[in-house]
N, C-alpha and C positions, 0 to 999 in steps of 0.2 A: 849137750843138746844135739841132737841129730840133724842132717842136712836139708833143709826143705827140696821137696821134690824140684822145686823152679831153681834153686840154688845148682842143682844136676845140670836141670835142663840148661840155666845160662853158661856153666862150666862147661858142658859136651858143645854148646853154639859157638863158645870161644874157639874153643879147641877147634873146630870146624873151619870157621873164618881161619883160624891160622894156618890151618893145611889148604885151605881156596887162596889163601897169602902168599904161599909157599912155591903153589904150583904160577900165579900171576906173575910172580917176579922170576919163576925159572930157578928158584934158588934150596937146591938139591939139599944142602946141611939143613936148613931148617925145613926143611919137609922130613926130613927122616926123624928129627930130635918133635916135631909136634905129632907125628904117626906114632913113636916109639909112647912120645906120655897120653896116649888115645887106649895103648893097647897097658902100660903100666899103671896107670887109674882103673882099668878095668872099666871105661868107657867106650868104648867101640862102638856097641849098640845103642848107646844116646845120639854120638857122635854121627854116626849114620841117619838118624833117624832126622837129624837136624840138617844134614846135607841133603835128605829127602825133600823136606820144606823149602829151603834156597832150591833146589834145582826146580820143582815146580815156581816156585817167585820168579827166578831168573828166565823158565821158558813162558811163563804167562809175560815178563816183562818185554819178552823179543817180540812176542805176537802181538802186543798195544803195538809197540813201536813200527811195525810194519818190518821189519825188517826179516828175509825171506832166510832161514836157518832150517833145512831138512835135516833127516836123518841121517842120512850121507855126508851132509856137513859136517852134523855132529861123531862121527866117526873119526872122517879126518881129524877135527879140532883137538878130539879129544887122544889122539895118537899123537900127534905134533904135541900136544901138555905133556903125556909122560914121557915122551921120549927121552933117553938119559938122564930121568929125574929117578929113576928106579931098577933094580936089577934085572938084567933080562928076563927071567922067568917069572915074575912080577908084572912087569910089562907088559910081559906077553898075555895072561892072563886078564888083566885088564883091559886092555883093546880085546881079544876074543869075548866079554864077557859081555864089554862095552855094545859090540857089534849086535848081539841078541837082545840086551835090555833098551837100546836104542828103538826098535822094531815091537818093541811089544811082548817079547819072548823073555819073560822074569824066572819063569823057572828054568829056560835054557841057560842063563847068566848065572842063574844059583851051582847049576850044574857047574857049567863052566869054570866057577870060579874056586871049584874043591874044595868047598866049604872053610875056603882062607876069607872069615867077616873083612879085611884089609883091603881085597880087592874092591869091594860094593863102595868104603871109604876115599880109593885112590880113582876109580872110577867115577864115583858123584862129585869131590873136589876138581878134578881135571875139566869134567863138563862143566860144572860153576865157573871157572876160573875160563872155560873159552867160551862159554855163549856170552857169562856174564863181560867181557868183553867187547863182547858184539856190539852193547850196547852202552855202556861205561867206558868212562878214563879209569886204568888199574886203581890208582886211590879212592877214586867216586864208588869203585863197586865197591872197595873194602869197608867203607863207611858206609854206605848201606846196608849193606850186609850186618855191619855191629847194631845200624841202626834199628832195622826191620828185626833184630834178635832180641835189642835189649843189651845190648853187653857197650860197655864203655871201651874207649881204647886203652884204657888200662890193665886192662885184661878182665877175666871172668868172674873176680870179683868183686866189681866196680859197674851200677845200674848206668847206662844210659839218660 
């Protein structure tokens, strides 16, 4: 029997949350082993699409809260996240990429980012992992984050 579409969807949210888990804790090995099973599932573009959804949650969550998060904020925030979590030329693309999709500039970013889908991933994880911060204890957001997706802490195959 084949995978239900939401079976996807919850599998790419896991996968998701663990790379926003990854970049929260600062902890370089499991950022690379949940990126590597994003791009070996041949999920990338679920996995993004789900980091889509959290970043808009997470910046609609900052603007209830009042709490003042520009885009220059978010620049720095999100250059302090990958900083030695990824290999220079990595990095670098993602803050460059960050910079322009920050502002409004989506196909500057697309550009920017030389059509490596990983950037757009390590890019929208890093910004979940610092705004969602802003307003969260690192454990509160991560349970939000499972909670607001559906996905249990047991991983992705396991409802909420």
């Amino acid at each position: 029997m084949p995978e239900e579409p939401q079976d996807d969807r919850r599998r790419a949210a896991a996968l998701a949350i663990e790379i926003i888990d990854a970049y929260v804790r600062s902890d370089r090995d499991a950022l690379a082993g949940s990126a590597a099973r994003a791009q070996e599932e041949g999920a990338v573009e679920t996995v993004t699409s789900e980091l889509r959804v959290f970043t808009a949650f997470l910046t609609r969550r900052v603007q209830e809260t009042g709490v003042v998060y520009k885009p220059a904020d978010s620049r720095e925030a999100v250059a302090a996240a990958v900083a030695d979590m990824l290999p220079p030329e990595l990095e670098f693309a993602v803050v460059t990429a960050w910079e322009a999709y920050s502002v409004g500039e989506e196909e500057a970013a697309e550009r920017l980012s030389h059509g490596d889908p990983m950037v757009a991933v390590h890019m929208l994880a890093a910004f979940c992992a610092a705004v969602g911060r802003a307003v969260y204890r690192p454990a509160e957001l991560i349970s939000t984050l499972r909670i607001a997706a559906g996905v249990a802490e047991g991983g992705p195959d396991q409802e909420a």
